[in-house]
C-alpha positions in Angstrom: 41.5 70.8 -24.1 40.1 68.7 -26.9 39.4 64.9 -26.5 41.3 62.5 -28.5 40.0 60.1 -31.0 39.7 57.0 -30.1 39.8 53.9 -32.5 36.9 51.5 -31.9 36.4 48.0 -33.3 32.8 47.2 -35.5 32.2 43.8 -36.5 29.3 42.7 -38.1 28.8 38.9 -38.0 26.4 36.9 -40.0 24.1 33.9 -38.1 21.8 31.9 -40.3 18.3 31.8 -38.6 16.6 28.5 -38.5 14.0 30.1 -41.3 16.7 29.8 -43.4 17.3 33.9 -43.1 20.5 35.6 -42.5 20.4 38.3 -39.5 23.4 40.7 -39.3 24.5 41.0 -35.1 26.7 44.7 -35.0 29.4 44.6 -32.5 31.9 47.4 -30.9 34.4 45.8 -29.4 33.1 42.7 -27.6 29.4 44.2 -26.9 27.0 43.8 -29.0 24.8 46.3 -29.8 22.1 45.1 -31.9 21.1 42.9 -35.1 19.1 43.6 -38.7 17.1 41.2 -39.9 15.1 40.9 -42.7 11.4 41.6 -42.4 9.4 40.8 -45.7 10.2 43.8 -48.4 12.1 46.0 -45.5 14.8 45.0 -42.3 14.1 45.2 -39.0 17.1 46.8 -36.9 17.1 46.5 -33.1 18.7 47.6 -30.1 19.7 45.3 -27.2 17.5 47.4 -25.3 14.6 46.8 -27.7 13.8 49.6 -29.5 13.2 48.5 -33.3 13.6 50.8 -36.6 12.6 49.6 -39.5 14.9 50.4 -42.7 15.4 49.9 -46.6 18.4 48.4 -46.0 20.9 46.0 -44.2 23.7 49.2 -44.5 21.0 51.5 -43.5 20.3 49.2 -40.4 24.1 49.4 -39.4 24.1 52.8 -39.5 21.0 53.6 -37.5 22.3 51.1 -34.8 25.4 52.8 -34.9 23.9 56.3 -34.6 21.9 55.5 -31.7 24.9 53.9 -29.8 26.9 57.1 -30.1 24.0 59.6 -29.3 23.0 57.4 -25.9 25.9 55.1 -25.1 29.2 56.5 -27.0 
């Protein structure tokens, strides 16, 4: 018996940092997962439960975060 799909929600919402940076905070559904963040040439993506990659890009970041979150959590 195969499992059915099921259709999550990912929001990615911006927050201005008080440095005057924007950090990207990834949500599925209501949880949020983690944020990206820039981090002086690179980003900085994190987990909620603190792990940190560090990544060329802000799309890059989502897609580690998202990655991880299906391999551990999904």
């Amino acid at each position: 018996m195969s499992k059915r799909e099921k259709a999550v929600q990912v929001t990615v919402d911006e927050q201005k940092l008080p440095d005057g940076t924007t950090m990207s905070v990834l949500k599925i559904g209501k949880e949020t997962i983690g944020t990206v963040q820039p981090l002086a040439d690179r980003f900085e993506a994190q987990l909620t439960d603190g792990d940190v990659y560090h990544v060329k890009t802000v799309d890059e970041g989502v897609e580690v975060l998202l990655q991880d979150y299906h391999l551990h959590r999904g």
